[in-house]
Backbone bond lengths (Angstrom), bond angles and torsions (degrees), N, CA, C in turn:
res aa  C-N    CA-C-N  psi(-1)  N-CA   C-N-CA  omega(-1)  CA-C   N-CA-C  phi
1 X - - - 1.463 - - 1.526 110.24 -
2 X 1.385 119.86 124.86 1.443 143.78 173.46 1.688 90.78 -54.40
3 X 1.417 110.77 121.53 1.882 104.91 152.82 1.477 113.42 -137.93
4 X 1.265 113.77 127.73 1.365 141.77 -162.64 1.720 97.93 -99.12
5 X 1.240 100.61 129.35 1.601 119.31 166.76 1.095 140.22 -100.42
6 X 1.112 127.96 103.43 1.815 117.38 -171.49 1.405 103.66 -111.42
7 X 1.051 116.60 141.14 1.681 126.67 -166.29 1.892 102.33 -126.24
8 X 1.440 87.54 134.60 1.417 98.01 -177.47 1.622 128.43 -123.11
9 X 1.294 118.85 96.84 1.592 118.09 178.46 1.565 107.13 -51.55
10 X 1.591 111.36 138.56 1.407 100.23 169.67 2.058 94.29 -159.93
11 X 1.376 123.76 157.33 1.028 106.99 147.90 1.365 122.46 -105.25
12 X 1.628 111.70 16.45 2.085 121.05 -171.52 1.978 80.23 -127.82
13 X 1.248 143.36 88.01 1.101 128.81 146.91 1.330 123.10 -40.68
14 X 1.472 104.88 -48.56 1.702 122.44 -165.56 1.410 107.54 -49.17
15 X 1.706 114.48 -23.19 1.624 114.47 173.12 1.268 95.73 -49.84
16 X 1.095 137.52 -57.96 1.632 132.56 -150.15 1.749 122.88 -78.41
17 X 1.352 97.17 2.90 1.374 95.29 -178.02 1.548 130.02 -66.85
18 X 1.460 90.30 -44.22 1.756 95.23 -176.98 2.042 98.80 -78.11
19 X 0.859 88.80 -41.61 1.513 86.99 169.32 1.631 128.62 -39.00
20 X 1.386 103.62 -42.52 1.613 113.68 -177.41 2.040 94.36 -98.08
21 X 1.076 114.31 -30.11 1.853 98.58 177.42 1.191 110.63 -97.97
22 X 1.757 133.22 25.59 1.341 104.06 176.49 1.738 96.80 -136.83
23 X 1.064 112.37 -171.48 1.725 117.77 -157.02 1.511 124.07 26.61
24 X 1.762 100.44 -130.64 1.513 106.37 167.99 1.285 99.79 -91.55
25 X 1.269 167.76 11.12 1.414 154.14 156.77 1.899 101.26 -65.79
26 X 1.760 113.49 -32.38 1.300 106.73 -176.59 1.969 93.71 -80.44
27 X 0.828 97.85 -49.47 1.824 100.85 178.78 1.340 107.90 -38.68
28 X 1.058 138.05 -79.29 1.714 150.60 -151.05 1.817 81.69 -58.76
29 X 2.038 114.06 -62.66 1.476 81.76 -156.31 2.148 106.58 -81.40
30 X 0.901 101.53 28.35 1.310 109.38 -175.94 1.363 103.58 -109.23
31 X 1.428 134.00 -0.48 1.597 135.82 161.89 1.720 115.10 92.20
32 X 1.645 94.91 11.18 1.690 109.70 -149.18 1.497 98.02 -78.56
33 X 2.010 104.27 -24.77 1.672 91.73 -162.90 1.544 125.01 -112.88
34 X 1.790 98.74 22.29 1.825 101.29 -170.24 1.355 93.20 -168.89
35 X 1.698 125.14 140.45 1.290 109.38 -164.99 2.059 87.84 -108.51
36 X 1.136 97.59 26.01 2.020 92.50 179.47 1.451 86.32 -137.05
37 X 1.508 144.35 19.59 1.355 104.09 -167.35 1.949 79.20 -160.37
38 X 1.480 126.11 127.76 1.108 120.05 159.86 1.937 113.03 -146.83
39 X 1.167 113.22 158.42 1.333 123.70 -153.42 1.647 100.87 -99.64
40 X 1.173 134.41 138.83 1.263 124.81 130.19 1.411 143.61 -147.83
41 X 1.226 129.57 169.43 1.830 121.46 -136.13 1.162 68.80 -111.60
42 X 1.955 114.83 168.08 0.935 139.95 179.63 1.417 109.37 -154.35
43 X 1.697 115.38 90.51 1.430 113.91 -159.90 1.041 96.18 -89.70
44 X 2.274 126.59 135.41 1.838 113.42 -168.98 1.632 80.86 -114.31
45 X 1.488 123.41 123.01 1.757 111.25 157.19 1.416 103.27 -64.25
46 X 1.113 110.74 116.67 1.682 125.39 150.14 1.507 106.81 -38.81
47 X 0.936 154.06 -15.96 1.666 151.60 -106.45 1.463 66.79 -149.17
48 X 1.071 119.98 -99.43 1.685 136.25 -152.68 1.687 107.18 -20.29
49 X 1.646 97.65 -41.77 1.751 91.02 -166.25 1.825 99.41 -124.33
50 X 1.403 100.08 52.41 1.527 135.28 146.70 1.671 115.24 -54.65
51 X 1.471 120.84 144.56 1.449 106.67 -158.78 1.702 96.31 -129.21
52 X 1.659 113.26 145.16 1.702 104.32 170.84 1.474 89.93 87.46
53 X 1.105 95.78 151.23 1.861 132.78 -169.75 2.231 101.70 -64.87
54 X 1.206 111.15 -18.76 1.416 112.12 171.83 1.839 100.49 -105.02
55 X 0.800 139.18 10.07 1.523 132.14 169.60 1.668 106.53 53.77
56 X 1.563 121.86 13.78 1.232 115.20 172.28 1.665 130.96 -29.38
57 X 1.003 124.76 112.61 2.060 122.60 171.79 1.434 99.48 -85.11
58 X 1.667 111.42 -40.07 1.733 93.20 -174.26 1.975 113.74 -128.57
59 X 1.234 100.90 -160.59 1.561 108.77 -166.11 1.380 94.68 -144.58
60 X 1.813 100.68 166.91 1.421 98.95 168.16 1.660 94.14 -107.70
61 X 1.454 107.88 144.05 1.462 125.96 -169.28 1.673 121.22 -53.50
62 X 1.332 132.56 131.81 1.282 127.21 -166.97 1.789 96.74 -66.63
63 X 1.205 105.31 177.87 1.747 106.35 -175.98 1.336 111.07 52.56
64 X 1.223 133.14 4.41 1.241 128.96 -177.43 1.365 128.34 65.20
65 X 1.410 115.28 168.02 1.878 87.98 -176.21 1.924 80.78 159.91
66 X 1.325 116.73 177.15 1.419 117.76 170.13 1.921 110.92 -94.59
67 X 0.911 88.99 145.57 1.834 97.99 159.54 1.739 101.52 90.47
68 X 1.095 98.47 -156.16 1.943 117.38 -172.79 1.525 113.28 -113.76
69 X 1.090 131.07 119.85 1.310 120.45 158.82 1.686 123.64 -88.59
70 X 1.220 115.24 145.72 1.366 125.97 -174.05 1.337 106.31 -67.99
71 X 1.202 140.26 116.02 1.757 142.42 169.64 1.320 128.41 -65.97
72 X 1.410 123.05 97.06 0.898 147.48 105.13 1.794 94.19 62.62
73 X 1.390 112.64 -103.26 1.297 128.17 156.73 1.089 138.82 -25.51
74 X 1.560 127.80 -32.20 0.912 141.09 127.52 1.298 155.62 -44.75
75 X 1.239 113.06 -38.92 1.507 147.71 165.52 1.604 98.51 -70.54
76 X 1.430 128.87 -53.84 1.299 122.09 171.16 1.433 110.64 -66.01
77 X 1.168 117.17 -33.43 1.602 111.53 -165.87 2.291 100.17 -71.92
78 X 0.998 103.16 -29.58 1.423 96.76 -176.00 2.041 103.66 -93.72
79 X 0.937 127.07 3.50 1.363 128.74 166.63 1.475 89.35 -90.90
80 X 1.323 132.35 -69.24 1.407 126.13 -158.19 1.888 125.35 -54.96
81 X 1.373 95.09 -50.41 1.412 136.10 153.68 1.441 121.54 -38.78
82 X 1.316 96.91 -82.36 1.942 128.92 -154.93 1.597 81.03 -65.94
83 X 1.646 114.02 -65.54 1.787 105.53 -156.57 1.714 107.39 -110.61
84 X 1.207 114.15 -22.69 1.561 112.32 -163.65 1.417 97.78 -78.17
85 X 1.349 104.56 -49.80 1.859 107.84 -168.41 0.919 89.82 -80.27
86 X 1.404 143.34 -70.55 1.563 134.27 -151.08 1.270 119.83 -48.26
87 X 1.668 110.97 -58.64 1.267 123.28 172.53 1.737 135.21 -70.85
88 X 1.420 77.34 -3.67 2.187 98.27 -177.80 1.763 93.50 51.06
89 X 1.480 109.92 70.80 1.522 114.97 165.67 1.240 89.43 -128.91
90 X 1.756 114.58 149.81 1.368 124.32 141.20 1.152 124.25 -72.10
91 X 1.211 113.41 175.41 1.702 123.92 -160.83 1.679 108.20 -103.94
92 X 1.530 94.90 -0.68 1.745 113.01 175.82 1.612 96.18 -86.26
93 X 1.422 119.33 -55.06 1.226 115.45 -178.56 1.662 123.59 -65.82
94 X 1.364 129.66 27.59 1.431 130.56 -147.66 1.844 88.06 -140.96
95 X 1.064 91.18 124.25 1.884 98.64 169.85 1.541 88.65 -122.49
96 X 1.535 109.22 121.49 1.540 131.10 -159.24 2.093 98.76 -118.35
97 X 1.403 96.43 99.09 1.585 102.05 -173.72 1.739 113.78 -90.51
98 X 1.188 119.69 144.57 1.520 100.33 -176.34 1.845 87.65 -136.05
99 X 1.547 112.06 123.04 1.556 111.96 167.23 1.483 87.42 -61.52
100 X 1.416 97.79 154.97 1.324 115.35 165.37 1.346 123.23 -168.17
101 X 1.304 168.74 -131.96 1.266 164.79 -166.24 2.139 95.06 -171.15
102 X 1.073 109.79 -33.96 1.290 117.44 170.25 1.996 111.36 -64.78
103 X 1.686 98.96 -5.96 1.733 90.73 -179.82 0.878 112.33 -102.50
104 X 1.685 118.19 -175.21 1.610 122.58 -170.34 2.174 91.31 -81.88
105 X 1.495 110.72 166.02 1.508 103.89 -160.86 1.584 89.88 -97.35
106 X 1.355 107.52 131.13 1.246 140.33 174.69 1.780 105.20 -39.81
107 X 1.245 112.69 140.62 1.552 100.98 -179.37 1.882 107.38 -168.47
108 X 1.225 126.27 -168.83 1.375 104.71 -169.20 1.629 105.11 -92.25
109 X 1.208 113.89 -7.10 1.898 113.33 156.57 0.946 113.24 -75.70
110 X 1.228 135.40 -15.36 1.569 117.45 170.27 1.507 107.08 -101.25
111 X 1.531 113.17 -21.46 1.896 107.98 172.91 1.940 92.00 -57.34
112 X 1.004 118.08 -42.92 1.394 112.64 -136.46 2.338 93.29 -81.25
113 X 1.018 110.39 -31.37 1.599 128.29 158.75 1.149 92.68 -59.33
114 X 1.013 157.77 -103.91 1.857 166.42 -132.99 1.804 93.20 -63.59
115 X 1.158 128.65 -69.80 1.308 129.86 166.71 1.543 115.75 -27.54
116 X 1.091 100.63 -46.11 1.876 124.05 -173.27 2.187 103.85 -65.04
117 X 1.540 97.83 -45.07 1.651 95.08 169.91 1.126 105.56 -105.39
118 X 1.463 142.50 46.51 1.351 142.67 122.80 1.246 119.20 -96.17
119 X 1.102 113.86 -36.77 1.836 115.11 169.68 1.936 108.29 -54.61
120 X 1.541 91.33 -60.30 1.986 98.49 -166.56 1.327 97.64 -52.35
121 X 1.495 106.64 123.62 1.642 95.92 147.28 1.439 124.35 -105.39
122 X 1.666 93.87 40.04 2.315 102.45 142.98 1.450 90.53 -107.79
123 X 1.039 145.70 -30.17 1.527 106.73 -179.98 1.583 139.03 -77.53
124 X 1.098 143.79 146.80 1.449 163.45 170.17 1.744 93.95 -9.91
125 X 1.435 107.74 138.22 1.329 100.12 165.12 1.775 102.81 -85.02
126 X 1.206 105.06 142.10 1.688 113.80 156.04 1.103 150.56 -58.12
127 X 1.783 137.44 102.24 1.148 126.14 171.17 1.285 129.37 -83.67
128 X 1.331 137.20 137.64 1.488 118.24 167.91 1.635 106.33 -108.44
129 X 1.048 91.08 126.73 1.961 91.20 166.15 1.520 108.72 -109.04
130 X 1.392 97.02 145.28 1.619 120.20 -171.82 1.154 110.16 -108.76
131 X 1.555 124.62 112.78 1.466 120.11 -171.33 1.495 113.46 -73.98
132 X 0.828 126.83 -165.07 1.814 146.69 134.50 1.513 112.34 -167.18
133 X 1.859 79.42 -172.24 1.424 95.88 -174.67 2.097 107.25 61.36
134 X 1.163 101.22 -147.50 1.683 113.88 -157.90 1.775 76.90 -84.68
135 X 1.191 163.41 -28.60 1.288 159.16 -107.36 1.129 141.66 95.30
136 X 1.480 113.57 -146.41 1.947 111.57 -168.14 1.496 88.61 -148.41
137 X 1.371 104.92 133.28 1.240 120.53 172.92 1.785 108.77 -40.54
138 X 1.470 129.18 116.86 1.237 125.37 157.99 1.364 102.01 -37.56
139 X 1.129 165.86 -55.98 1.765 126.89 -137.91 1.755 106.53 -106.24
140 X 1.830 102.78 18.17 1.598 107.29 164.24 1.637 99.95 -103.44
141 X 1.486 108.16 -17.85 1.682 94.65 166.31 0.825 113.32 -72.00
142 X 1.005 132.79 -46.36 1.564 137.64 -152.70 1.842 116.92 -78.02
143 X 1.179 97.39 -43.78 1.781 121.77 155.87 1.482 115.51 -51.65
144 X 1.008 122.34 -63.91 1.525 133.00 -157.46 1.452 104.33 -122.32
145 X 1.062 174.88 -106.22 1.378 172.49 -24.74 1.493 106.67 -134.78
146 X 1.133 126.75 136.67 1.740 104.72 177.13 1.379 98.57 -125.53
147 X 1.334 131.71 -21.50 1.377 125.65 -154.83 1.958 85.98 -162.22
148 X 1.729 102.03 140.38 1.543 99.02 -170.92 1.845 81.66 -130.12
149 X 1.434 125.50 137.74 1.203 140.80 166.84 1.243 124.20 -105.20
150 X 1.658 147.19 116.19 1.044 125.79 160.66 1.583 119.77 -97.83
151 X 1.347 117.23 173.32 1.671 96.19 -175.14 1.357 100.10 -121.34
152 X 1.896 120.53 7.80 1.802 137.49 170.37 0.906 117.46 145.80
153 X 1.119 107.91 177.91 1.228 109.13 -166.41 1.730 133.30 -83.04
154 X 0.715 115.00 79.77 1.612 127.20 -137.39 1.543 120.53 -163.18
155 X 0.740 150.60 118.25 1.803 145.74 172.97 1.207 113.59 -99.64
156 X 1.207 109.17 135.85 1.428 137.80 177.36 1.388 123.29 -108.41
157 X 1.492 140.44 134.51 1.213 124.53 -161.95 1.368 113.26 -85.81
158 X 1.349 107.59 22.39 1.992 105.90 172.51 1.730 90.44 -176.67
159 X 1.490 97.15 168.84 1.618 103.75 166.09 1.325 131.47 -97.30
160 X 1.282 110.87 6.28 1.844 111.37 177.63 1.546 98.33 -68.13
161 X 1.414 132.11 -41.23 1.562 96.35 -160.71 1.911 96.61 -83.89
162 X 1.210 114.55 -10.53 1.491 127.23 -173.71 2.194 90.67 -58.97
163 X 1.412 96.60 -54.53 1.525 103.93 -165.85 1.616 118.53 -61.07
164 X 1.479 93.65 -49.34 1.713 123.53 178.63 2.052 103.92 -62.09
165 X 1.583 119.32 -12.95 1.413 110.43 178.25 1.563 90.42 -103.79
166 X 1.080 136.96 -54.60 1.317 146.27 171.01 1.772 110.66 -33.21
167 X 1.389 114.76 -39.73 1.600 116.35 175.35 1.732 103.61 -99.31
168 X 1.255 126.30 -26.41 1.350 117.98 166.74 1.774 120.21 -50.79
169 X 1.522 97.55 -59.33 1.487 94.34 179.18 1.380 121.97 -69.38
170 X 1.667 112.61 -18.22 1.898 101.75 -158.69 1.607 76.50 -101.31
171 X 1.494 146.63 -26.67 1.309 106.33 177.85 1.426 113.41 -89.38
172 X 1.260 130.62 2.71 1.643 104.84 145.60 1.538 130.52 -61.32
173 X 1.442 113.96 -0.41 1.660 108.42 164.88 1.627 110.67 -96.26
174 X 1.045 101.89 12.65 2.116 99.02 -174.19 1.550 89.39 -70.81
175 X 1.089 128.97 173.48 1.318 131.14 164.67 1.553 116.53 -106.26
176 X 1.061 116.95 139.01 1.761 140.70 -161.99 1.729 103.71 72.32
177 X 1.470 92.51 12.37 1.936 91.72 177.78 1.527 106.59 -51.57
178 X 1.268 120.03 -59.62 1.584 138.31 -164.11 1.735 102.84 -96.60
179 X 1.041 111.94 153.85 1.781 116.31 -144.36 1.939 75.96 -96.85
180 X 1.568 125.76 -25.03 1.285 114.00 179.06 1.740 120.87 -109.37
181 X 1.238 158.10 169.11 0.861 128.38 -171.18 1.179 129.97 -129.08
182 X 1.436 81.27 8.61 1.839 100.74 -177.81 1.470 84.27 -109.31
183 X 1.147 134.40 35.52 2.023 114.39 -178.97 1.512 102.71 -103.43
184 X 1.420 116.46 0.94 1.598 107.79 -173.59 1.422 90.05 -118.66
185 X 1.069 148.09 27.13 0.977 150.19 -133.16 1.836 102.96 -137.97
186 X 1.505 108.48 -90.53 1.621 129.99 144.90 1.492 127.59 -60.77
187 X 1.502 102.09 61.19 1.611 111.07 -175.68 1.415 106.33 -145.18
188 X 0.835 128.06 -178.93 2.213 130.27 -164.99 1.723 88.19 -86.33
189 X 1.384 80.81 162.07 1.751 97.51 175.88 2.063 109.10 75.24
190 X 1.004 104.30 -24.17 1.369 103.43 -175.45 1.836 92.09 -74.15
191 X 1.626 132.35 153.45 1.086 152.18 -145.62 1.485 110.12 -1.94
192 X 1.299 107.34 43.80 1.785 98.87 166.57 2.078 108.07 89.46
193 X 1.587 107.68 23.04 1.154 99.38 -178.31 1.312 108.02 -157.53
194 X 1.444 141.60 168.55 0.909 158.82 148.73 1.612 116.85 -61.97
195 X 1.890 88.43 147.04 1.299 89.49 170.47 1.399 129.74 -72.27
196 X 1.952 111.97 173.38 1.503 106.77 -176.19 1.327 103.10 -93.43
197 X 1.459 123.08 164.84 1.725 119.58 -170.08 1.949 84.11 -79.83
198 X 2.068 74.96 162.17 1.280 102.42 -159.91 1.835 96.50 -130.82
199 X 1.656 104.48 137.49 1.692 125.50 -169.97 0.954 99.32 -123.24
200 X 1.417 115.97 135.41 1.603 125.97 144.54 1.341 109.41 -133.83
201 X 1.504 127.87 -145.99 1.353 130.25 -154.85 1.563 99.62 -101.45
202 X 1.255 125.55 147.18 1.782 122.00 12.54 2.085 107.97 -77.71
203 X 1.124 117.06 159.89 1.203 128.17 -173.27 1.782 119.20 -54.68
204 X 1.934 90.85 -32.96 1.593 121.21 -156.10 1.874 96.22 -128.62
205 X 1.236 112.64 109.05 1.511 105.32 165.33 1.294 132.82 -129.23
206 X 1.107 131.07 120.54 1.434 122.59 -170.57 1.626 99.18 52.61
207 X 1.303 137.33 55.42 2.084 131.48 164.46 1.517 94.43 85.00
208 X 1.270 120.80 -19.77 1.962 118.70 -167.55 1.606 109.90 -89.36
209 X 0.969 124.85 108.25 1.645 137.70 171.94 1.727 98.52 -74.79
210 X 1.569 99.85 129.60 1.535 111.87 143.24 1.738 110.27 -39.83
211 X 1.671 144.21 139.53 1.402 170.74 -161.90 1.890 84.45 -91.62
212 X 1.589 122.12 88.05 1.062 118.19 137.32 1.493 135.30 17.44
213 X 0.947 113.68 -58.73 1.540 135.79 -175.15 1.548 90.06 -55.88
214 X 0.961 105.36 -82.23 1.539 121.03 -179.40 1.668 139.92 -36.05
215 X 1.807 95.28 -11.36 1.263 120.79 173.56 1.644 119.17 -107.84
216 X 1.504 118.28 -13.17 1.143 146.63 160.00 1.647 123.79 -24.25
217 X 1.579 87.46 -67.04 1.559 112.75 -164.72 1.893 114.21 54.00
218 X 1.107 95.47 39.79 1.396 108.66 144.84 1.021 127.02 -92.90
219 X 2.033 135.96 108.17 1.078 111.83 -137.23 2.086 103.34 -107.32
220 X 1.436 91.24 2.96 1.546 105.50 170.52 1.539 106.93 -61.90
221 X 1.405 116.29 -62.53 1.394 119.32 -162.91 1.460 104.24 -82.89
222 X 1.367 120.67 -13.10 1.458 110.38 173.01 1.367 104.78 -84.14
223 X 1.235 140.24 -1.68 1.312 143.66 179.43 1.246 108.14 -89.77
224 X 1.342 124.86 -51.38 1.692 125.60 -172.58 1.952 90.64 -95.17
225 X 0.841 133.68 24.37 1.493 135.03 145.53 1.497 111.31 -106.80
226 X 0.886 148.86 -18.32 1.281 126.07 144.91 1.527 123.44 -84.42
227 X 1.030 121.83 -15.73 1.366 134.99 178.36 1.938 93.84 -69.03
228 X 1.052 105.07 -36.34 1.275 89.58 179.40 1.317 119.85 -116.74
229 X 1.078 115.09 5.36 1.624 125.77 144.44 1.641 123.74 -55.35
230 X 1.438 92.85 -53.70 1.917 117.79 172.25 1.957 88.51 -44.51
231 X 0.985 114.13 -54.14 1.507 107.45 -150.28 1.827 106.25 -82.49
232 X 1.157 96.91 -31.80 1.849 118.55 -175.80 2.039 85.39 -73.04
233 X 0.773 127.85 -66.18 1.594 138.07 169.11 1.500 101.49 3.16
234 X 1.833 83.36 -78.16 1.241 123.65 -160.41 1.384 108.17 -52.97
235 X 1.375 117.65 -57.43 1.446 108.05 -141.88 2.105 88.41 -92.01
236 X 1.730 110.06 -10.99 1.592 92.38 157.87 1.411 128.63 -92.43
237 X 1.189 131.44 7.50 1.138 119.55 171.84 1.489 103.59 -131.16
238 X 1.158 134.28 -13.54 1.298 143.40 -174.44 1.700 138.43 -116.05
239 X 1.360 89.71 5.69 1.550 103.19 -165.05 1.732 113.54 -31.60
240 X 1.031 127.51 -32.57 1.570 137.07 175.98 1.947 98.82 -55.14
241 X 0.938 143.13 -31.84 1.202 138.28 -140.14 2.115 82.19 -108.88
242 X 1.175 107.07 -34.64 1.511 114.56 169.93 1.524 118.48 -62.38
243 X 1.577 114.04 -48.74 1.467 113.46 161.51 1.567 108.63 -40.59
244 X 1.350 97.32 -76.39 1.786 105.42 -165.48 1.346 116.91 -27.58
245 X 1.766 111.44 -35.34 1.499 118.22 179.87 1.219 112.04 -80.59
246 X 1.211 154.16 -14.13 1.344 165.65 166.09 1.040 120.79 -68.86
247 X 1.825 110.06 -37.93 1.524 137.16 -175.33 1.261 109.53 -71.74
248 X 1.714 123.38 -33.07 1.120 131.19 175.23 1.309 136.99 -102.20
């Protein structure tokens, strides 16, 4: 069995807990969902490989400015340390990701690329680093960083939940990720649209009937009824995702 490593800078690990024991994220790294292919996290405390008799991670910023910046020195000392030495990896084999607001905006073409170097085993294993505070010293970007992601335009007061949406969506494209295999398949965002609404039981709710069609089991007309649901969806709550297709 192939096992793939993704390594995670953080100074709050504890974000990641329910994350790694609950659904299929606990399945995949628990071996539950592919008998050739299994996942596993590699949470690094930033904290641990802290430098000097106060264990400092951050500083207050030169030129002045509000808040803490993340050090530089530190941030290298737990890549070098935390994953290179520990794990006996080179720093050639390491694709080093940083959320950031400075990246291109995260979307299901780039989950489905990111999915793509967790599946290969020729590609780079993955780091994610999790900022805080005001940031990260420029000369650990500039050193180490290979690829910067944002997920909008928006700030968040750290990068674990930035990292944890970024690994939610791209490992639902791994294959045997999802227990079905058509489920990433018939879902929103796939060719520029949203999904079509979705019924189950009771039949009758609050005066609202389940759409006929759908009770049929004709599987022609249930096909070009959501197909055109997907698009009716789309163009009311999503009309932008309709440009993009036009655009291209």
């Amino acid at each position: 069995m192939r096992t793939k490593t993704i390594y995670i800078l953080s100074l709050f690990p504890d974000y990641f807990d329910s994350f790694q024991n609950s659904g299929v994220i606990s399945k995949a790294l628990n071996g539950e969902r592919s008998s050739e292919f299994s996942l596993n996290l590699e949470i690094i405390n930033i904290r641990d490989y802290s430098l000097g008799n106060y264990k400092s991670v951050d500083a207050y910023p030169y030129g002045g400015g509000a808040g803490m910046v993340m050090r530089a020195d530190v941030l290298a000392n737990s890549i070098n340390e935390g994953i290179i030495k520990q794990f006996e990896i080179s720093r050639e084999d390491l694709h080093i990701i940083y959320p950031s607001p400075r990246g291109h905006t995260f979307d299901n073409k780039m989950a489905k690329k990111i999915s793509k170097k967790i599946f290969n085993e020729n590609e780079k294993e993955l780091v994610f680093i999790c900022g805080r505070y005001e940031g990260i010293d420029e000369r650990f970007l500039q050193n180490y960083v290979d690829e910067y992601i944002s997920i909008g335009n928006y700030v968040l007061t750290g990068g674990e939940l930035a990292t944890m949406s970024i690994l939610d969506a791209s490992l639902r494209f791994v294959e045997g990720f999802l227990g079905n295999k058509n489920s990433n398949i018939e879902e929103s965002f796939q060719d520029n649209s949203i999904e079509y609404p979705q019924f189950t039981k009771p039949r009758e709710f609050e005066g609202l009937c389940v759409p006929e069609v759908l009770l049929g089991g004709h599987h022609k007309n249930i096909q070009e009824y959501k197909i055109e649901q997907s698009l009716e969806m789309t163009k009311k709550f999503r009309p932008d995702l309709l440009e993009k297709t036009i655009e291209s």
